[in-house]
C-alpha positions in Angstrom: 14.2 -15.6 -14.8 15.1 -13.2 -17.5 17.0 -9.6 -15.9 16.1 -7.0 -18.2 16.7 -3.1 -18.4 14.5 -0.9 -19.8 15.3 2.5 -20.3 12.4 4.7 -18.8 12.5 8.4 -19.6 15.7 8.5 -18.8 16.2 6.2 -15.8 16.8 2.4 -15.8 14.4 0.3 -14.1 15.1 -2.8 -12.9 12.5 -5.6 -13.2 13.0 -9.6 -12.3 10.8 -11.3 -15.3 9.0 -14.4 -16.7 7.2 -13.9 -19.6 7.5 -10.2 -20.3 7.6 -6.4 -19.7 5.7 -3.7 -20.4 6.4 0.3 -21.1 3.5 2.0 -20.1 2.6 5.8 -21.7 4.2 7.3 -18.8 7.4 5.6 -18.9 6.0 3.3 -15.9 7.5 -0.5 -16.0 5.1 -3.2 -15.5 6.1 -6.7 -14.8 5.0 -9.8 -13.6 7.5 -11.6 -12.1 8.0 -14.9 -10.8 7.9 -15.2 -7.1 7.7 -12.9 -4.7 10.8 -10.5 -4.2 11.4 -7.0 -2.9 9.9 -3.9 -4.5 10.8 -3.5 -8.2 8.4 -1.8 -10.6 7.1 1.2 -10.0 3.9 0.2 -8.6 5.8 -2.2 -6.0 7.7 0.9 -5.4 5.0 3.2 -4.6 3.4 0.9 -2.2 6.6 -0.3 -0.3 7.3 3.8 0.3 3.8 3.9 1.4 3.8 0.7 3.5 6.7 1.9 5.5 5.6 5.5 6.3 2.5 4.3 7.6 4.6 2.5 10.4 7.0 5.3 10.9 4.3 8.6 10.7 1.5 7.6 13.1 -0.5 11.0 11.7 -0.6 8.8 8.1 -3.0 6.4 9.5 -4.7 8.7 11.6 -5.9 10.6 8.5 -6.6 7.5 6.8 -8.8 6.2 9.8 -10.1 9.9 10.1 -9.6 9.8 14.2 -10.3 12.4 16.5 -6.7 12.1 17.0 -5.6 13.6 13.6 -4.5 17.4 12.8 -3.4 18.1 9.9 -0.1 19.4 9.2 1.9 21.6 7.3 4.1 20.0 4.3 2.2 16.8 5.0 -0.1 15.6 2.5 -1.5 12.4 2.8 -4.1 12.5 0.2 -0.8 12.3 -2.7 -0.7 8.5 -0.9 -3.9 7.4 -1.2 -7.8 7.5 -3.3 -10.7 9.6 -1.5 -12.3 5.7 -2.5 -9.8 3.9 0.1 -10.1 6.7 3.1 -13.6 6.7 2.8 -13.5 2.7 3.5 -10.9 2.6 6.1 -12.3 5.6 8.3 -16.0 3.4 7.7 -14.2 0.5 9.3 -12.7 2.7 11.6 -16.5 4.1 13.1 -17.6 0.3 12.9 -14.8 -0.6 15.5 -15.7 2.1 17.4 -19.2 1.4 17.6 -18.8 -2.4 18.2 -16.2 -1.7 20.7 -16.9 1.8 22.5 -20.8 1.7 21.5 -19.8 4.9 19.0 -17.3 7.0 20.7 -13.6 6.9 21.4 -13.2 6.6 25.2 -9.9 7.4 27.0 -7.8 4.8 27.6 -9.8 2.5 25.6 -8.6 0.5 22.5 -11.9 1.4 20.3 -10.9 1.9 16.8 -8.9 -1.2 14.7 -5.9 -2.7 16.4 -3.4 -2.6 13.3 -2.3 -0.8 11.0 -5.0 -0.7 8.1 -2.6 -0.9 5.2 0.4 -3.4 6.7 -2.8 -5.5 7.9 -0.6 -6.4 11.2 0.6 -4.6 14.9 4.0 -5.0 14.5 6.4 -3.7 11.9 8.7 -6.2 9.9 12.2 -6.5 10.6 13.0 -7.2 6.8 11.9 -6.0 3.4 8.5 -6.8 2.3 8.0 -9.1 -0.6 5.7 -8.5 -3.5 4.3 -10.0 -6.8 2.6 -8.2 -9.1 -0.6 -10.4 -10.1 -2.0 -8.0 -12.9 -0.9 -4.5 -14.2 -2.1 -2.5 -17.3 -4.0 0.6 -18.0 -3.1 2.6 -14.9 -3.9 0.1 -12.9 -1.6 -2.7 -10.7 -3.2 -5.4 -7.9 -0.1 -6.4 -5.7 0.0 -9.2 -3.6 2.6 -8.5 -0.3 3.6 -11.2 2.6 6.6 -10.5 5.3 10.1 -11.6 4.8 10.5 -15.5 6.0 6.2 -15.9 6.0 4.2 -18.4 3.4 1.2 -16.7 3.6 0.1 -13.7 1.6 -0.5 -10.7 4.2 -2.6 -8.5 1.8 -4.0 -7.5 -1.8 -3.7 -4.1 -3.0 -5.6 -2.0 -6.1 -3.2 0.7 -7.2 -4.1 3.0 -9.9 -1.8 5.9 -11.3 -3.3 9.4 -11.1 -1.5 12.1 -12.9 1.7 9.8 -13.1 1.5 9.1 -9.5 0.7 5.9 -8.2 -1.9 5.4 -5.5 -3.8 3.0 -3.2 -7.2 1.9 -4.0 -7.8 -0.6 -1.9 -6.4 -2.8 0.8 -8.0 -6.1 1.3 -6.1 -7.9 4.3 -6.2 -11.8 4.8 -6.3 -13.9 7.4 
C-alpha cells in the first residue's frame, strides 16, 4: 500500500492506495484502496456520517421510510442526506411491509413496516467502525461496498452521487 497526501483546496486528505488517486473538479479525493478499512475519501466519509446518524436520530429513517410516525423538524434536513430517487424506494419498501404484514396500515403495537434500519441493512448498531472499499468512483459518482468490524461478509452496496459538492445516497442495496 502506497500513503499518499493530496492537498485538496486547502485540506489534506488522507487516502490508503493501490494503484492510484484521483483529484476530482471539486477538490474531492477518489481512491480505490485495497481492502477494506475505515472511512477515508470523501465519499466513505459522507456515508459513514450518514450511516451513524441513522442509528442515533430515529426521525432520519422515519423520513426516509415516510411513517406516519415522522414530523418534521426545525434545523433538521434530511433531504441534504439523501436523493428524492432513494426515499421514494425505501418508503415503497416501507408500504410493501406494511401491506404484507398489517394488510396496509400501521396497527398499534404491531411491527408492520421493515424491521431494520434501511441503510445499515441490520437491527443492531455496531460496536466498532464500519469498514469500506470503494469499488468504483469518477464523474460525481462512488459505489461503496461496507461490512461490520470483525465480519467476512459484505453488509451492503451503496450509489453515491455528489450534488452541488455534497455527497449523497442513491441507493442502498443490502445483502444477505
Amino acid at each position: 500500500m502506497l500513503l499518499s497526501l493530496i492537498d485538496c483546496r486547502r485540506t489534506l486528505a488522507v487516502a490508503l492506495v493501490l494503484g492510484g488517486v484521483a483529484v476530482g473538479g471539486l477538490g474531492t479525493v477518489t481512491a480505490r484502496a485495497a481492502g477494506f478499512h475505515r472511512a477515508a475519501t470523501e465519499p466513505e466519509k459522507a456515508l459513514d456520517r450518514v450511516l451513524r446518524l441513522s442509528e442515533k436520530d430515529p426521525g432520519l429513517v422515519e423520513f426516509l421510510l415516510a411513517t406516519p410516525q415522522y414530523k418534521a423538524k426545525a434545523g433538521k434536513d434530511y433531504g441534504r442526506y439523501v436523493t428524492p430517487r432513494l426515499r421514494t424506494d425505501l418508503a415503497a419498501l416501507e408500504r410493501a411491509a406494511v401491506a404484507e404484514n398489517c394488510q396496509g396500515k400501521y396497527l398499534d403495537g404491531e411491527l408492520c413496516g421493515l424491521d431494520h434500519n434501511p441503510l445499515t441493512c441490520a437491527q443492531d448498531m455496531a460496536d466498532g467502525a464500519y469498514l469500506y472499499q470503494t469499488e468504483s468512483a469518477g464523474d460525481g459518482r462512488a459505489d461503496i461496498a461496507y461490512k461490520w468490524p470483525g465480519q467476512k461478509a459484505v453488509v451492503a452496496r451503496f450509489a453515491l452521487v455528489q450534488e452541488g459538492g455534497v455527497w449523497k445516497i442513491d441507493a442502498v442495496t443490502c445483502l444477505p
